[in-house]
C-alpha positions as CSV (number, residue, x, y, z in Angstrom):
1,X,-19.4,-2.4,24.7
2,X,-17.9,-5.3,27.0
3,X,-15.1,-7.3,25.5
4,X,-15.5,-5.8,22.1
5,X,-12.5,-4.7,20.0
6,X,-12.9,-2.3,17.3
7,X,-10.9,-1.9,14.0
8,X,-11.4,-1.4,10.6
9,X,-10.3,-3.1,7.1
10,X,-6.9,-1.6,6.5
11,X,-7.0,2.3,6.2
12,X,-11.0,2.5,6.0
13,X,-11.4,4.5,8.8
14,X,-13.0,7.3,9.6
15,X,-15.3,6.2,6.9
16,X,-16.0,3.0,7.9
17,X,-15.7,1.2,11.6
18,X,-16.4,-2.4,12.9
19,X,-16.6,-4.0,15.8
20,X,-16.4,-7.3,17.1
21,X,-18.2,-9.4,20.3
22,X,-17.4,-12.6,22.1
23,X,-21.1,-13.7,22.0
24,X,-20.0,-16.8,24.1
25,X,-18.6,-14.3,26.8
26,X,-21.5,-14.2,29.5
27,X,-20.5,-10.8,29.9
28,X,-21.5,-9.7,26.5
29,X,-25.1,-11.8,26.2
30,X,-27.5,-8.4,26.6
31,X,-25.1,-6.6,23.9
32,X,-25.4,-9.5,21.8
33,X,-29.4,-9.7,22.5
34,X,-29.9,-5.9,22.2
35,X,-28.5,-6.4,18.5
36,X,-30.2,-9.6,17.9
37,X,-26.9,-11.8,17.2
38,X,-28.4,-15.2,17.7
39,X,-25.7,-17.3,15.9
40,X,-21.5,-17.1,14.9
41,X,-20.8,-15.8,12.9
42,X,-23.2,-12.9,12.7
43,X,-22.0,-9.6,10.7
44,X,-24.4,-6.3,10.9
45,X,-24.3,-3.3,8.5
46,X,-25.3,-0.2,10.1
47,X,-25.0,2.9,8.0
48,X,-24.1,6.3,8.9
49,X,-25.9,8.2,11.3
50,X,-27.5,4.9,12.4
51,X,-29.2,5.4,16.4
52,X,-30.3,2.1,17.4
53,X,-29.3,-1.8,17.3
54,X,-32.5,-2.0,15.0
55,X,-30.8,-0.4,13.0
56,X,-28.5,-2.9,11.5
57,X,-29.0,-5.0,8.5
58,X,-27.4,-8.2,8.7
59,X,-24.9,-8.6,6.0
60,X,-24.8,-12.1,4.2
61,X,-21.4,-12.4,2.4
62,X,-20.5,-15.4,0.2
63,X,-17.0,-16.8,1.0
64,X,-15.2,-17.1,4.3
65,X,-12.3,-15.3,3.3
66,X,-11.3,-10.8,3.7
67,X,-12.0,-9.9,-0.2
68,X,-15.0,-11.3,-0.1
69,X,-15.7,-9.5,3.5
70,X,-14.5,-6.2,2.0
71,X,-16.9,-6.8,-1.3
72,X,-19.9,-7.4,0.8
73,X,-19.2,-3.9,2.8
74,X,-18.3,-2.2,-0.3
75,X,-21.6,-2.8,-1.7
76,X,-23.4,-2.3,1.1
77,X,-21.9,1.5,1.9
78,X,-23.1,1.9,-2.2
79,X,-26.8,0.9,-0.9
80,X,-26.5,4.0,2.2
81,X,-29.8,5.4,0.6
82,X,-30.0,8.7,3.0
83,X,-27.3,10.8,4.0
84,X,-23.9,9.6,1.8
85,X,-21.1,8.9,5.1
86,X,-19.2,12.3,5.2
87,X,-15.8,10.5,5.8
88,X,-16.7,8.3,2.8
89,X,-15.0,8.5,-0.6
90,X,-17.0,8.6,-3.7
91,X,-16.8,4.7,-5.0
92,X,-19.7,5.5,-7.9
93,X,-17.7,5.7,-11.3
94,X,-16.6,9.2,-13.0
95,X,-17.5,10.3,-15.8
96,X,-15.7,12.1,-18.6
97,X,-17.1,15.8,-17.5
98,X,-16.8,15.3,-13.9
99,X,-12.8,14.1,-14.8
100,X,-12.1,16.9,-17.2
101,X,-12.7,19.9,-14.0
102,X,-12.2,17.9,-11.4
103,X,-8.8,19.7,-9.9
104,X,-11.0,23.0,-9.9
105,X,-14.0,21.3,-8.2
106,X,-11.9,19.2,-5.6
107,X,-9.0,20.3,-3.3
108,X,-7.0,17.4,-4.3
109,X,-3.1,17.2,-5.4
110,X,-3.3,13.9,-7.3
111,X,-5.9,12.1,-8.9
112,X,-5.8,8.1,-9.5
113,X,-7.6,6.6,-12.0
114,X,-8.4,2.6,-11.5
115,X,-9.3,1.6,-15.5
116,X,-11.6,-1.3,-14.4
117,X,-14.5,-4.2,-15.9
118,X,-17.8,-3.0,-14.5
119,X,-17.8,-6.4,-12.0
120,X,-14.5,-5.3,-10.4
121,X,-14.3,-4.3,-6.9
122,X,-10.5,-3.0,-7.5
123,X,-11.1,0.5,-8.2
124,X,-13.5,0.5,-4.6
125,X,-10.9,-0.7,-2.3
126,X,-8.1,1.1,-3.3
127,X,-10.7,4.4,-2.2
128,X,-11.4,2.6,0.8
129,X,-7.4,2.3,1.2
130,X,-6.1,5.7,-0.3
131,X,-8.7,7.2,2.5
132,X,-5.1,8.0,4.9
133,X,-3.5,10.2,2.5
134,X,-4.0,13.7,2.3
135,X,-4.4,15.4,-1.1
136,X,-4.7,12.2,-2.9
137,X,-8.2,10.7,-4.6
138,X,-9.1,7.4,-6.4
139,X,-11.9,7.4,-8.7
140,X,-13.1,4.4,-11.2
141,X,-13.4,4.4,-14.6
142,X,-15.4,1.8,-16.3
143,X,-13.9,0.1,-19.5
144,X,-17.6,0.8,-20.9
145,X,-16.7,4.3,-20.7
146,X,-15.5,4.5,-24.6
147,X,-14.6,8.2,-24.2
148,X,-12.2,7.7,-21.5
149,X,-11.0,4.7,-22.2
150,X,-9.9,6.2,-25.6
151,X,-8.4,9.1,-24.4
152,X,-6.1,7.1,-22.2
153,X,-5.4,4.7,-24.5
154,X,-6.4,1.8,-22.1
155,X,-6.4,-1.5,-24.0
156,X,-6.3,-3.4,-21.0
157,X,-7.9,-4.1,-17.5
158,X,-7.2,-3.3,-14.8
159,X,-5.0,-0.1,-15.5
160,X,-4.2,2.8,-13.8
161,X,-3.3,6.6,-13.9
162,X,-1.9,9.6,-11.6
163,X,-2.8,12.7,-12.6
164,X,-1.6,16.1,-11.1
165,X,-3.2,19.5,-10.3
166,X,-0.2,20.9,-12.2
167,X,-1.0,18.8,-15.3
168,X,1.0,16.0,-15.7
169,X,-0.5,12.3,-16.3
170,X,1.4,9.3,-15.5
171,X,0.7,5.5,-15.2
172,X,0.8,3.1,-12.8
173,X,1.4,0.0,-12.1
174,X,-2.0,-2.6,-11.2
């Protein structure tokens, strides 16, 4: 693509790239055609797997600022209705029986729990972020999970946990 950079959000790749385009450079006025960018700015979704500029959905975000740029991507990679991205962390919430075997399900070292109100995006990006380290995952926890929530004695939100293969639990700072 002519004059386009590409780069994602901190740490989101492999599971997630974007691109940009100088719509105003003449050089770039079929790309921007092709994928029907008609005004600035113009942001387009397309999910995994995707094959052509039809492809992408156009992404409405309120706010002019990252978080709310990072929000609207997060929820639109929860929307990917076929094929889940293969580079893409799990960002639904865990449950109590997935969490209880999840070191003999997952080939994972370290486990963090983000304790989180259903509304938060917190839990989400710090996946999206963890995705550069090796043997680490991040999985949410709702606070309207009452059987978790208990069991780590969370009495406020956000809070957070690391867990260990070899057993050991300790908290973290939010």
């Amino acid at each position: 693509m002519p004059a386009s950079s590409s780069f994602p959000p901190p740490d989101w790749r492999p599971a997630l790239m974007l691109g940009v385009v100088d719509c105003a450079d003449m050089a770039n006025q079929k790309v921007c055609s092709d994928f029907g960018i008609t005004g600035y700015p113009t942001l387009k979704f397309f999910r995994a797997f995707s094959k052509k500029p039809d492809d992408g959905i156009r992404l409405y975000h309120h706010g002019d600022d990252i978080r709310s740029l990072r929000e609207s991507i997060i929820t639109s990679l929860e929307r990917h209705e076929v094929a889940w991205p293969p580079a893409c962390p799990p960002l639904e919430p865990i449950s109590a029986a997935e969490l209880y075997g999840y070191f003999q399900t997952n080939n994972v070292t370290y486990l963090a729990l983000i304790f989180e109100k259903e509304d938060s995006f917190l839990g989400r990006e710090v996946a999206m972020d963890m995705l550069q380290f090796e043997n680490v995952a991040v999985r949410r926890v709702l606070k309207s999970n009452a059987e978790l929530v208990k069991s780590f004695n969370i009495t406020s939100f956000p809070s957070g946990f690391l867990l260990t293969s070899n057993g050991s639990c300790h908290l973290i700072p939010v």
